[in-house]
C-alpha positions in Angstrom: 316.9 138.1 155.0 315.1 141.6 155.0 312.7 142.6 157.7 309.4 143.7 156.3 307.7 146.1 159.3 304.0 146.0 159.4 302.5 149.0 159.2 301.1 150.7 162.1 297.9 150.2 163.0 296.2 154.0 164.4 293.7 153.4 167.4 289.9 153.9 166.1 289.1 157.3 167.0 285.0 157.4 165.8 283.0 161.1 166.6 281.5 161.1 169.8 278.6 162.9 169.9 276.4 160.3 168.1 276.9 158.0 171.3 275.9 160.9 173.8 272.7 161.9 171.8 271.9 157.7 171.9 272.4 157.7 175.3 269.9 160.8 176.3 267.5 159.3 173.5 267.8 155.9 175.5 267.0 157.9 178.6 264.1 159.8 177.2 262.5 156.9 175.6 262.9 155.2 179.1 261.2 157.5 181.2 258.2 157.9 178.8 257.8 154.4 178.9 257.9 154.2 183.1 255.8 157.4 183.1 253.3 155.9 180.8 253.4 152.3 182.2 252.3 154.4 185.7 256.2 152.6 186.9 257.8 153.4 190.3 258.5 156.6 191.4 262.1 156.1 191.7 262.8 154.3 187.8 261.3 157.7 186.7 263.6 159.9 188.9 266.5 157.8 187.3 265.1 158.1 183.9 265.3 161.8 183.9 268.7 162.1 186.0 269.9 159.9 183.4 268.6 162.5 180.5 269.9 165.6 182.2 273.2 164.0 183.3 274.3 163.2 179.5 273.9 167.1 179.5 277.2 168.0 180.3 278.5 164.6 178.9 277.3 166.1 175.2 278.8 169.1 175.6 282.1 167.3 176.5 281.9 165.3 173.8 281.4 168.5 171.4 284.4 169.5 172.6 286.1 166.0 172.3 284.6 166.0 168.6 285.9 169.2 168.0 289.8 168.6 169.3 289.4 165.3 167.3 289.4 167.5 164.3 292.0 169.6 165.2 294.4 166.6 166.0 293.4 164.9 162.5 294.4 168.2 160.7 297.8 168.1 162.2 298.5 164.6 161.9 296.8 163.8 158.5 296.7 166.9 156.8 295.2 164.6 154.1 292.5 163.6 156.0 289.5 165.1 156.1 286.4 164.7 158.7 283.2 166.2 157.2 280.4 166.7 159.8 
């Protein structure tokens, strides 16, 4: 009786940078709304810490993005990422 291996399954590794620019949309859309609704001072000043705070976490994810391509080229030199 032979063995039949599965084959291995790769973790998902999907491009970042969409979910950062969702997240500072999410933010920006957020404190238009509280600004507009005339909301609490403080629901505003989260809004837009929120916004500026997914500053840096884009530009880390740039650079996650960009490594991500680097690694695929190595490891599937078949592979390629179009962006």
């Amino acid at each position: 009786m032979t063995e039949q291996r599965k084959p291995r399954v790769e973790p998902l590794d999907p491009p970042m940078v969409p979910f950062a620019v969702g997240g500072m949309a999410g933010f920006a859309v957020a404190t238009l709304v509280v600004w507009l609704a005339h909301g609490p001072d403080r629901w505003l000043d989260i809004c837009i810490a929120g916004f500026f705070l997914g500053i840096p976490g884009l530009i880390t994810m740039i650079v996650h993005d960009r490594h991500r391509r680097q690694r695929r080229a190595l490891t599937h030199p078949e592979f390629r990422v179009t962006s």
